[in-house]
N, C-alpha and C positions, 0 to 999 in steps of 0.2 A: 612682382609684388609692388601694388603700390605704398608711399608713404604715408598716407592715413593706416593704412593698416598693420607695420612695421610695429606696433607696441600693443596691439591688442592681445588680447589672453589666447586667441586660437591660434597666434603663430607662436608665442615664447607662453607657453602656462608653465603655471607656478608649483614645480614640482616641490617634495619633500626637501631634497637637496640643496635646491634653490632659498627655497626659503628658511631653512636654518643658516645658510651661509648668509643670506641678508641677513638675519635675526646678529647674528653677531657679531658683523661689521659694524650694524647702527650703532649695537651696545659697545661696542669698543669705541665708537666717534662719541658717544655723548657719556661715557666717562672722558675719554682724554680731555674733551671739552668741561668736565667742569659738575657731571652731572653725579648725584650720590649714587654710589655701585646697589644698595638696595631698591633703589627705587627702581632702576634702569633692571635689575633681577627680575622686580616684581613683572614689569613690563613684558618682559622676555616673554617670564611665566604661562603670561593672560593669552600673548599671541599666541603662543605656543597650544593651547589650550580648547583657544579659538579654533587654531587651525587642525586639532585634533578633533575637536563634536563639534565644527561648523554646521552640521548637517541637522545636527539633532538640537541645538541653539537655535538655530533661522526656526524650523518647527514650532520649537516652543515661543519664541516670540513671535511669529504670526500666529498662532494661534489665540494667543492673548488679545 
């Protein structure tokens, strides 16, 4: 495996798993940092969101 390819989504994609454990490391760093816990909620929220009708989002904004 080359190094250009070591970070692309076809070798490490982004499962469910994955990506709630990031969702809440961020949110735990940008509270400890400083950041309001609703706002950093809200964020969560959207990703979380995102990453549940991603499919049917991208749809409706291309199709716009």
């Amino acid at each position: 495996m080359d190094g250009a390819r070591i970070f692309s989504l076809e070798v490490f994609p982004m499962t469910q798993r994955l990506f709630t454990i990031s969702c809440l490391m961020a949110g735990g760093l940008l509270v400890k940092f400083g950041a309001p816990i609703p706002a950093v909620a809200a964020g969560m929220a959207l990703a979380g969101l995102w990453n549940w009708k991603r499919d049917a989002i991208a749809r409706f904004i291309t199709r716009a």
